[in-house]
BAGUGU-241445 format. One record per residue (C-alpha): x, y, z. Coordinates in steps of 0.5 Angstrom, whole numbers. Example, Ala and Ser with C-alpha at 12.3 -4.5 7.8 and 13.67 -1.06 7.14 Angstrom:
2
25_-9_16
27_-2_14
REM end
This chain:
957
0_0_0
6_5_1
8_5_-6
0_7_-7
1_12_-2
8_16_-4
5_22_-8
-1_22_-4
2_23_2
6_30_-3
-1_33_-2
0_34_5
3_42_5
5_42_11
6_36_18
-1_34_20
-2_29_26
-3_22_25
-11_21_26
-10_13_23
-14_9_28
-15_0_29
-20_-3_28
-24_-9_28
-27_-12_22
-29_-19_20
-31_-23_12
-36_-27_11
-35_-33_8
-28_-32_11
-25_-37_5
-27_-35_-1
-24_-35_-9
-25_-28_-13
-30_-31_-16
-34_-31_-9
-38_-26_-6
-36_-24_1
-38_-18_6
-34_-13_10
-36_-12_16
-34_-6_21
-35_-6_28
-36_1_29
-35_1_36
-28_1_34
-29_7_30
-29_14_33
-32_18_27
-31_24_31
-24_25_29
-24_24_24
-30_29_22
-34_24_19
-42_26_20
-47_21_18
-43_16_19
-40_16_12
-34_11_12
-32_9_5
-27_3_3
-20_4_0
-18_-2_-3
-13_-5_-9
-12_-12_-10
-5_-17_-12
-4_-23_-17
-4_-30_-14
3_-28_-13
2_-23_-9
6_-18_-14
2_-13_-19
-2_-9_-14
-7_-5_-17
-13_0_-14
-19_-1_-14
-23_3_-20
-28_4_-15
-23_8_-10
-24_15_-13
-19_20_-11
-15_20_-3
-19_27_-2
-25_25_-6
-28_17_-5
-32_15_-10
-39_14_-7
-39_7_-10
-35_5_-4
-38_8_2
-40_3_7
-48_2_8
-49_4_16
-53_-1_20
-56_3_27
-58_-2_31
-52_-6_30
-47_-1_29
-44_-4_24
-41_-1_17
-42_-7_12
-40_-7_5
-41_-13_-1
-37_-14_-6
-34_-20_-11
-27_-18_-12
-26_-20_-20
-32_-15_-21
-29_-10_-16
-23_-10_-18
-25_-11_-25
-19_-17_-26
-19_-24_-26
-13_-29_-23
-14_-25_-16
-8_-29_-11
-10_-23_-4
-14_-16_-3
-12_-11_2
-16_-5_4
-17_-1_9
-23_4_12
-23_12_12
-26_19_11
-28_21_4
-22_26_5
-17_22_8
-12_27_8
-8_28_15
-9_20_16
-16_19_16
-15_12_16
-16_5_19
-9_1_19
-8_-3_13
-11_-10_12
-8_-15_7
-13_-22_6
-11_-29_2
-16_-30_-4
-17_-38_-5
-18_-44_-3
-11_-46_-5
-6_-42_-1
2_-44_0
4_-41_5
13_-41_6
15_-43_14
22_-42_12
25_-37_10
19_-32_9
18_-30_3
21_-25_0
26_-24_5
34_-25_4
38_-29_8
45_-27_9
50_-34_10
57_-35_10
60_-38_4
60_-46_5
53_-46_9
47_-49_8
40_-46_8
34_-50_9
27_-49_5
20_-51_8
13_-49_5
6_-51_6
-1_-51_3
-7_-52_3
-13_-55_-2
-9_-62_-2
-3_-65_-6
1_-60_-11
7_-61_-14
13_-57_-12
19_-54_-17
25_-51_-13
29_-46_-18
35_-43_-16
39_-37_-21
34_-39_-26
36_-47_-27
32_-52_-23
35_-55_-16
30_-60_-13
22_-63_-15
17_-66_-11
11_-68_-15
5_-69_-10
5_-66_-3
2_-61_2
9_-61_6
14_-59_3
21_-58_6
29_-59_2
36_-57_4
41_-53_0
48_-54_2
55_-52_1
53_-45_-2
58_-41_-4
55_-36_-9
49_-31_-9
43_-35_-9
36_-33_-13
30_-37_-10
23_-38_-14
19_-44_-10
13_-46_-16
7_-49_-14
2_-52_-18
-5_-55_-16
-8_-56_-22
-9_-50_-27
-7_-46_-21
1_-44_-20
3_-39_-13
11_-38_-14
14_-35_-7
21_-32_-8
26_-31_-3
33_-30_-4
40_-32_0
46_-27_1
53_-30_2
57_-25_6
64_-24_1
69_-22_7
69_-15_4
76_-13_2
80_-7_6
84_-4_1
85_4_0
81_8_-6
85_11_-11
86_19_-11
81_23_-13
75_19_-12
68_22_-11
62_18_-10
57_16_-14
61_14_-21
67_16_-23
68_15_-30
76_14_-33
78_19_-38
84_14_-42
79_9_-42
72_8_-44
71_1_-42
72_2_-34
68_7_-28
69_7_-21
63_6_-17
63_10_-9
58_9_-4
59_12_3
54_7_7
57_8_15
55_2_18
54_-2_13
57_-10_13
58_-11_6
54_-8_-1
54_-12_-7
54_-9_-15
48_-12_-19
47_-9_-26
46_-11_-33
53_-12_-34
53_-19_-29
46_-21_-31
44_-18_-24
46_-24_-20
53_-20_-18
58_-26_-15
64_-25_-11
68_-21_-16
62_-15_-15
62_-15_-8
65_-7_-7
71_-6_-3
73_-2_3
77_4_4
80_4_11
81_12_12
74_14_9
69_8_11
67_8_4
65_2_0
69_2_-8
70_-2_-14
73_-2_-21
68_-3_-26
70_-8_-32
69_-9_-39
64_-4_-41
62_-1_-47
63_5_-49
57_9_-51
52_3_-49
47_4_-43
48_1_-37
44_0_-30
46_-2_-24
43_-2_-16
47_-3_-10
45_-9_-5
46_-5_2
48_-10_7
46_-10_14
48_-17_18
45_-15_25
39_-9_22
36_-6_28
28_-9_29
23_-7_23
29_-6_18
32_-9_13
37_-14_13
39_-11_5
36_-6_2
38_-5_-6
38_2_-8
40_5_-14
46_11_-13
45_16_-9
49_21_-13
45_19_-20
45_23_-26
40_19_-29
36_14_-26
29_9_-29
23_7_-25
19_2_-25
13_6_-23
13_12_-28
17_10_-34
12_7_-37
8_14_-37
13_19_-40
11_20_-49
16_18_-53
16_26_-56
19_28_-49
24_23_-48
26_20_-55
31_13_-54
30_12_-46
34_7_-43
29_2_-42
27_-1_-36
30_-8_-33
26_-13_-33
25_-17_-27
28_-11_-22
25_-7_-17
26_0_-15
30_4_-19
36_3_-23
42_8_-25
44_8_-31
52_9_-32
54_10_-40
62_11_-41
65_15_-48
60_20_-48
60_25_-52
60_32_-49
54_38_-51
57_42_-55
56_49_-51
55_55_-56
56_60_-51
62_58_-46
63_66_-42
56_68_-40
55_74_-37
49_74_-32
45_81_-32
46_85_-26
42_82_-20
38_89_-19
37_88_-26
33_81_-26
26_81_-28
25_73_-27
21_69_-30
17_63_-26
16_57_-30
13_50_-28
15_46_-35
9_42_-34
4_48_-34
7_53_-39
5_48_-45
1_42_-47
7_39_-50
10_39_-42
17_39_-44
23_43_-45
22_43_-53
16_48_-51
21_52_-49
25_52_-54
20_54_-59
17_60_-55
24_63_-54
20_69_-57
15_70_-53
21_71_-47
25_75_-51
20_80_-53
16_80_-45
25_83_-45
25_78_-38
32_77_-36
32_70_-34
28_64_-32
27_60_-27
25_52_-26
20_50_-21
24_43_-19
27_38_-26
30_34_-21
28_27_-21
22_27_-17
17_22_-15
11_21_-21
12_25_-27
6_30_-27
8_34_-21
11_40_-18
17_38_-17
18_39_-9
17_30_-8
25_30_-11
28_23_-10
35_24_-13
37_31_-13
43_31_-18
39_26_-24
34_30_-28
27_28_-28
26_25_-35
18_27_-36
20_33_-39
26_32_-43
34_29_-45
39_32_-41
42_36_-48
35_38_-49
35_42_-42
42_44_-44
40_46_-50
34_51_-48
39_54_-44
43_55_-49
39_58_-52
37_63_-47
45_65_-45
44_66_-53
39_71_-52
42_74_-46
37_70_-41
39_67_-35
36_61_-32
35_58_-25
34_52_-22
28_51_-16
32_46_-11
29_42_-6
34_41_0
30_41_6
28_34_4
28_28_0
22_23_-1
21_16_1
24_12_-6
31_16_-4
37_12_-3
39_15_3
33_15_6
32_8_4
39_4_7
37_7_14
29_6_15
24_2_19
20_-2_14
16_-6_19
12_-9_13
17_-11_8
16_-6_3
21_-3_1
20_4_3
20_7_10
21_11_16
29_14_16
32_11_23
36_13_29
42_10_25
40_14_18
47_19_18
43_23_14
36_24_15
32_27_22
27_20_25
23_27_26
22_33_23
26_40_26
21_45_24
15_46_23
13_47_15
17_40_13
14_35_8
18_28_6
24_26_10
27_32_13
35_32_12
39_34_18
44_39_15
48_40_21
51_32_19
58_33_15
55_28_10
48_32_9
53_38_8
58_34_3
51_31_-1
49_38_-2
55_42_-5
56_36_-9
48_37_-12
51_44_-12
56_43_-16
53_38_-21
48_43_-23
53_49_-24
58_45_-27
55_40_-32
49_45_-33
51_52_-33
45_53_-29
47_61_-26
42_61_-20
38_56_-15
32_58_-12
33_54_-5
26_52_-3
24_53_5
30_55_8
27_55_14
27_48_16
35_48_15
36_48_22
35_43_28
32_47_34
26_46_33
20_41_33
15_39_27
10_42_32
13_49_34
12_55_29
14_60_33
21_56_34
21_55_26
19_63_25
24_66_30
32_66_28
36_60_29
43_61_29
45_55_25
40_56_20
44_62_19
51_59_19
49_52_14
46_57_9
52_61_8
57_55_8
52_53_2
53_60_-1
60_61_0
60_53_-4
56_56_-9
60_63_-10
67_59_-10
64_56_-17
61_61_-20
63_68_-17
56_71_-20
52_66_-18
45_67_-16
43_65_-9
36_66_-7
33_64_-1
25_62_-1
25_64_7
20_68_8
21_70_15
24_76_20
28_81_17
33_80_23
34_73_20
34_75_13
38_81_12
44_76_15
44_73_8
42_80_4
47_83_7
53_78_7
59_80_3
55_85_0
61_89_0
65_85_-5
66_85_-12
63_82_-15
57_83_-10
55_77_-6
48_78_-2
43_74_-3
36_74_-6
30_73_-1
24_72_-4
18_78_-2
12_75_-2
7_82_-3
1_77_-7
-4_80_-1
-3_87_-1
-3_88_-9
-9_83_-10
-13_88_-5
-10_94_-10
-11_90_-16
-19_88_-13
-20_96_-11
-19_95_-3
-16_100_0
-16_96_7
-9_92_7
-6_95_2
0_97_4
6_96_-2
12_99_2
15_92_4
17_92_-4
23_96_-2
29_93_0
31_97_5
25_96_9
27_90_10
34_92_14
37_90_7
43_95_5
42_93_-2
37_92_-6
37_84_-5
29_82_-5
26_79_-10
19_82_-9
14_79_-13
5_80_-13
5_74_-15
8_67_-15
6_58_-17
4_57_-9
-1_64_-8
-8_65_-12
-8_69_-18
-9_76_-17
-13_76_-24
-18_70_-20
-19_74_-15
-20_81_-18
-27_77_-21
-29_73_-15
-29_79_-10
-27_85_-14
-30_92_-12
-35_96_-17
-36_104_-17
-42_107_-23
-40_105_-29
-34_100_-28
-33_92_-25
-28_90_-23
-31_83_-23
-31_84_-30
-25_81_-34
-23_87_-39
-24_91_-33
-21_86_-28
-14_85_-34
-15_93_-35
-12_94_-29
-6_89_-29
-2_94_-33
-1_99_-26
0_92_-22
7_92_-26
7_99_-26
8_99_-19
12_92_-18
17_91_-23
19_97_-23
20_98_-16
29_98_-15
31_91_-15
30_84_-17
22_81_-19
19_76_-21
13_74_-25
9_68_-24
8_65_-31
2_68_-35
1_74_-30
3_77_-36
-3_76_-40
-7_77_-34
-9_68_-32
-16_69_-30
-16_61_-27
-15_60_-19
-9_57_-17
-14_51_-15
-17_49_-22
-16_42_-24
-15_38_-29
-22_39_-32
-23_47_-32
-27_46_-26
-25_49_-18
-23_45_-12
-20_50_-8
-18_47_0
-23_51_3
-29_49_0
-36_44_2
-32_39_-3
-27_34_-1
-18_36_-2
-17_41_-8
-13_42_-14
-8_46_-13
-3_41_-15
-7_39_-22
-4_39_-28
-7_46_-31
-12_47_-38
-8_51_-43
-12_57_-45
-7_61_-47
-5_58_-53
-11_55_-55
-15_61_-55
-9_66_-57
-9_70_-51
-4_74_-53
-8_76_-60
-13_79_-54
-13_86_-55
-14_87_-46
-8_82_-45
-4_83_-51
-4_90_-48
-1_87_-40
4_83_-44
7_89_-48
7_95_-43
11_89_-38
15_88_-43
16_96_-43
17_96_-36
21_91_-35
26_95_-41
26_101_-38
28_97_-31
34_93_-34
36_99_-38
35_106_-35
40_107_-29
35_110_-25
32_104_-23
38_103_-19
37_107_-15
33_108_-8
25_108_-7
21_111_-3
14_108_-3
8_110_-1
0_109_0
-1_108_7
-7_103_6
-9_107_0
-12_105_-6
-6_113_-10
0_109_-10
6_114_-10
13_111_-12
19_115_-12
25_112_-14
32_117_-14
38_115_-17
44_121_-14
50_117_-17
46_120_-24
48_128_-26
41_132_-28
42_132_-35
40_124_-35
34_121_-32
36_121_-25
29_122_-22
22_118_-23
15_118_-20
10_112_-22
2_114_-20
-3_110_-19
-10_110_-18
-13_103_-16
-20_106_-14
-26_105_-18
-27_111_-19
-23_117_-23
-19_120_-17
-14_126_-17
-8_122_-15
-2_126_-10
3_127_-14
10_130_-11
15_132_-17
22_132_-14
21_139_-18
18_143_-23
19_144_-31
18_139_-37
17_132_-34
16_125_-39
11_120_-39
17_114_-39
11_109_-44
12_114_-49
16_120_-48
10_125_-48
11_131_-44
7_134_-38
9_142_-35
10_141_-28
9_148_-24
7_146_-17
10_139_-16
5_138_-10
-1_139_-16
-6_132_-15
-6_129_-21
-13_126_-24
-13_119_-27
-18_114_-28
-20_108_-24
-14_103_-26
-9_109_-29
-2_109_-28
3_114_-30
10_113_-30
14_120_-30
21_122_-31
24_128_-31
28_127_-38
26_122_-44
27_115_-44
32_113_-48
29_107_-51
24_110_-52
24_109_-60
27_103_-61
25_99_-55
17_101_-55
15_101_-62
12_94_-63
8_96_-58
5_102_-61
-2_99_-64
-8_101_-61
-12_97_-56
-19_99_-54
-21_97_-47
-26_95_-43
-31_91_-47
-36_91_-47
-37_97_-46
-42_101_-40
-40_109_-41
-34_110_-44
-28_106_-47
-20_107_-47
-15_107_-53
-8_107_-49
-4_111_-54
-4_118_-56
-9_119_-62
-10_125_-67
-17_122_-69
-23_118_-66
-29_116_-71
-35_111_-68
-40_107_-73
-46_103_-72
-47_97_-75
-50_100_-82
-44_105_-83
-47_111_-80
-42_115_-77
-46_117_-70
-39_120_-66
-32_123_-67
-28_126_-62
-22_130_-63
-14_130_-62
-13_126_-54
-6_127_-53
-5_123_-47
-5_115_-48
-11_112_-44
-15_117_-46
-23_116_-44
-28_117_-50
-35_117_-48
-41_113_-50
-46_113_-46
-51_116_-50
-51_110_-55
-55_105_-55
-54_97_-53
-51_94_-60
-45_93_-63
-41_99_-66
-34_99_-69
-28_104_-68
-23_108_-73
-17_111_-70
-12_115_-72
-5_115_-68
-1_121_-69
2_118_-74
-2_117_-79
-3_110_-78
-11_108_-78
-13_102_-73
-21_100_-74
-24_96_-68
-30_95_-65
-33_94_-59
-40_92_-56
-44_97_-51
-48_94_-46
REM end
């Protein structure tokens, strides 16, 4: 059942209490084939439904069934989803005896025939926060065997020369049994109920299948012995790390390293020895270090390889294995039996494939590669006060969900004039529709969205079109199917997968913070702290990846409880020291390297990264993470109430430079457009609830964010104004977490609308594109957007930025003062020119005469301005793509807008006739208004200034 569960349990976004319960049941008839029709009953008296908030008595049944080998386990189509059960599966409640009963014949419930065990379990329809009874596993069959000695599945370890007894019973009358060890058949006994032979003088690592057959029916135990080889102690060559160390001078040998403290013995078991390793792939060990290590021989070049360790422990601790077989912690690709299988051939051409009849996963290990060939060696990376960052979940940023989608959207990037991309997580993570956050093996790439030389190569691309790329990082943990986790683990069930023990030198048995999913690392262990400055250095070096954003960097400390939210909130000291030891790792590699923080805590314990080594050159610092969605969601909505953005500015945050990377929106908050038409406010005339309204308005949203010294960041598609909650599922519909309905979506593949419906031929969304676009320029590159700002609005819906650059002289742009009005209604906004005389408007260098610099100025419900006192000097070049007419709101109520300087304004009702005409408007986002007209469709001719004719139309309501 744990393999079911492992993605589910990713659901849960932060620690919850265990609420699972034990109950009492019982089957009738209690044997029974698959064919038969049984009954679980339920004693409720065993049940306290009240825990788990279950009201009128609504319990379901989650269950999933195996062959008669116990193997090939699948789930009932009738569960449903862990958050939502199918009401197909809801118990039927008998007051009088308080007893849950539910009927069914597993063949037909669990649509397959051949049904050798069925488990199941009891739970809530939403079982989140373990909503559940314990797990229940039932023979199915009247012929059963059942193996006394060893148990099945097990692996014995012997010393070579030993003997090893075998002994199996069964049920129904005689059956014939056939013993095969490594493929060939050792022993056979045509017809008994008791069956028992004695394997001697064993010298070599022994595969056991025990075949049984009564009739028609054929149950196969396996099992398996270990000889222990007397591991060899001989010091490793120089220079070794761990994982695999390919030889330079010869393609047909690798080293293979593996640090396993405690550990008595590993064997290497791959393709290249059938996957029965002998004595010859029993790993040495290296007295200085502890480390196991082996010389690989007789390799291909160029020819793919799998291999997996067999971890040996000869005295585990109680509930753990005596071996383990894992892939290499330190995989640069690895396959899975559990998500392979699922990943389009489009995606990832040529895919090593699987081996057959192995477990978990595999690594793969191909010497004589041919290195990418890099088109750009000598990146430089943009100013980190200049970086615009662009969020991308490559699963959500196109139907194909793969890096090719990137490749061939490079345009859409370069014109938006972003500066960089950053990755939500690409390394190896659990599943293959996820966010990513489940990472399993934190230096393999995951292959559902692409080969290594295509990532590489989208990388590539960017450095060619001056866009940096960040990677997403998972550090505070990894999930269950990680090695490390894995070779110190309690599996009381036999598994496979479990818990870290007190033994794990890597992993915490509890979490030490508040906010943890996964396995929490301990990052005050050496070999936590070795493990990721080689994750570090694989991404940096093998992938020219110019930053990381560290995910939770609050749970990289020891000193606090998975139950302690203030001790996880407040400063830690070695929370504190480790994440600068991992900076100053990265900085060592890579000078300019990226170093973001996704803290979001106190600026006490926050200005400690933004401002360390902030003096040097080149500057160091790190980038924390200014999560500012509330405040701009109330000024996009038009609440006044909370809206305070002060908190954008660096230096509020005790920062001594501009080190946050402020952002109103981000992949883990509701989408501000989202809100603005479900709660947005509405004045005469005007809605926000409205979508040409509600998208009219994100343009001063990027106005009054971007723009604000420092880096930013956009979540992906904010810049066409994305409308569908952060909670919308797979199907289009909403499942938030707060709704009537069970779990929620938030973690769902996304529909693409934005493709298939061309949003950015969208006139009110093209719009929000092209003016970020020109923000986002104007950011990059006019100087005064390094220098200090003072924000205010105090919680008012006239936001006033000023933004000041004193290293500039008077004769350049130097002085900046953005102006919003986010109410729903025009308002004279307080402006505050730092003096008076000719100042631009920075979108389109028309000019405005400044005589009293304390004169409001009145703008429409949703307007901006950006002022400067010279001109931009892009303003040319960088602007004029974007200079065609867009017309908004519409459908229309009194009024619309163009959003460029016109000479002349033309309305036509449908037959031609002319019916207004308006004059010269020099200023952009003019208002025209037509409240006069009637309901009906009207078309629009509008001359720019120059000359260019543009014919619209638009329905007034």
């Amino acid at each position: 059942m744990k393999k079911t569960l492992l993605l589910i349990t990713f659901l849960w976004s932060v620690a919850t209490f265990a609420q699972s319960q034990t109950i009492t049941y019982s089957i009738s008839p209690p044997t029974f084939e698959d064919t038969t029709s049984i009954t679980i009953t339920v004693n409720g008296n065993s049940i306290n439904e009240g825990s788990w908030s279950v009201t009128g008595n609504a319990l379901y049944l989650w269950s999933w069934s195996y062959d008669v080998n116990d193997i090939n386990q699948l789930d009932s189509p009738s569960n449903g989803s862990w958050t939502a059960s199918n009401e197909a599966a809801r118990f039927t409640y008998d007051s009088a005896t308080d007893t849950y009963t539910k009927t069914l014949t597993p063949s037909v419930y669990f649509n397959r025939n051949g049904i050798g065990r069925i488990g199941f379990l009891v739970k809530a329809k939403d079982g989140t926060g373990d909503k559940k009874s314990q797990d229940i596993q039932v023979e199915v069959g009247t012929f059963q065997v059942s193996l006394t000695s060893p148990a099945e599945n097990s692996t014995t370890i012997i010393a070579s020369g030993a003997n090893f007894n075998i002994a199996a019973t069964n049920t129904n009358g005689a059956a014939s049994y056939i013993l095969k060890s490594n493929g060939a058949t050792i022993n056979t006994i045509t017809s008994t109920t008791s069956y028992s032979y004695s394997h001697s003088n064993i010298t070599s690592n022994q595969s056991y299948e025990l075949s049984v057959t009564q009739g028609a029916t054929i149950i196969v135990k396996k099992f398996s012995v270990v000889v222990n080889p007397n591991t060899v102690s001989e010091a490793m060559p120089i220079g070794l790390v761990d994982g695999i160390n390919y030889n330079s001078s010869d393609a047909t040998k690798a080293t293979l390293v593996l640090d396993a403290p405690l550990k008595d013995f590993v064997y290497i078991a791959g393709s290249f020895n059938n996957w029965q390793p002998s004595s010859a792939y029993a790993m040495k060990k290296d007295p200085a270090s502890g480390k196991f290590w082996l010389e690989l021989t007789g390799l291909v070049s160029g020819a793919n390889n799998t291999y997996q360790y067999w971890v040996v422990d000869a005295t585990p601790l109680t509930n753990s294995p005596s071996m383990v077989k894992t892939a290499d912690p330190y995989s640069t690709l690895v396959l899975s039996p559990y998500d392979d299988s699922s990943i389009p051939a489009t995606s990832y051409p040529n895919m090593p494939v699987y081996p057959a009849g192995q477990n978990f996963e595999v690594t793969v290990l191909k010497t004589g590669q041919t290195p990418y060939n890099w088109q750009v060696t000598n990146f430089v990376k943009p100013e980190k006060e200049k970086l615009v960052v662009y969020e991308v979940l490559v699963r959500d940023f196109d139907a194909a969900k793969n890096y090719q989608s990137l490749i061939d959207r490079i345009d859409y990037f370069k014109n938006l004039k972003i500066n960089a991309i950053e990755l939500m997580p690409v390394m190896e993570f659990e599943g293959n529709e996820s966010w990513g956050y489940n990472t399993s093996f934190h230096m393999a790439l995951d292959k559902f969205y692409g080969t290594s030389d295509k990532l590489k190569e989208f990388i590539d691309l960017c450095h060619q079109n001056g866009i940096a790329v960040i990677l997403d990082v998972a550090l505070n943990h990894a999930f269950g199917r990680n090695p490390m986790v894995r070779m110190w683990m309690n599996d009381p069930d036999g598994d496979g997968f479990g818990s870290p023990t007190a033994e794990n030198p890597y992993f915490n048995t509890v979490a030490k913070h508040a906010y943890n999913v996964g396995e929490d690392f301990n990052h005050q262990s050496l070999k936590t702290q070795n493990y990721v400055d080689r994750v570090v250095k694989q991404w940096i070096e093998e992938y020219k990846i110019d930053g990381f954003r560290w995910d939770l960097t609050k749970g990289f400390t020891q000193n606090c409880t998975a139950s302690d939210g203030v001790c996880t909130d407040a400063y830690q000291q070695d929370r504190v020291d480790v994440l600068k030891k991992y900076a100053d790792y990265s900085w060592s590699l890579d000078p300019t390297h990226y170093t973001i923080f996704e803290h979001l805590g106190s600026d006490t314990e926050e200005k400690e990264w933004a401002n360390y080594r902030i003096a040097e050159t080149p500057s160091k610092g790190v980038m924390m993470w200014g999560k500012m969605t509330g405040p701009y969601n109330q000024l996009s909505m038009g609440y006044a109430n909370e809206s305070n953005i002060s908190r954008m500015a660096s230096s509020s945050h005790g920062f001594t430079a501009n080190r946050l990377m402020g952002y109103a929106e981000s992949h883990d908050e509701e989408r501000l457009m989202y809100k603005n038409i479900q709660y947005g406010n509405s004045g005469t005339g005007y809605n926000v609830k409205t979508l040409d309204t509600a998208l009219s308005r994100m343009s001063a949203i990027g106005a009054v964010s971007l723009l604000v010294p420092g880096p930013k960041m956009i979540w992906h598609f904010g810049e066409l104004g994305w409308e569908n909650s952060i909670f919308t599922c797979s199907n289009n519909s909403v499942n938030t977490d707060f709704d009537a309905i069970g779990g929620d979506c938030k973690l769902d593949t996304k529909p693409q609308p934005q493709w298939v419906n061309n949003w950015l031929g969208n006139s009110a969304r093209s719009k929000i594109y092209n003016d970020w676009a020109k923000m986002i320029t104007l950011k990059i590159k006019e100087p005064v957007f390094l220098g200090t700002p003072v924000i205010a609005n105090a919680n008012s819906l006239s936001v006033n930025i000023k933004i000041t650059n004193s290293a500039l002289s008077s004769t350049q742009l130097k002085d900046v003062l953005i102006i919003a009005n986010f109410d729903v209604t025009a308002q004279n906004v307080p402006t505050g020119f730092q003096y008076t005389g000719t100042w631009y408007d920075l979108m389109d260098n028309t000019t405005i005469n400044v005589t009293d610099v304390n004169a409001p100025l009145n703008l429409p419900a949703g307007e901006y301005r950006i002022y400067g006192n010279k001109a931009a000097n892009l303003a040319i070049k960088d602007f004029e793509k974007g200079s065609a007419v867009h017309l908004y709101p519409n459908p229309v109520t009194d009024y619309f807008t163009l959003d460029v300087p016109v000479s002349k304004v033309q309305v036509y009702a449908v037959s031609g006739q002319l019916v207004k005409s308006f004059g010269i408007k020099e200023n952009r986002d003019s208002q025209f208004a037509v409240s006069d007209l009637k309901t009906g469709l009207y078309f629009v001719k509008a001359v720019d200034e120059n000359g260019h004719t543009q014919v619209m139309k638009f329905i007034k309501k």
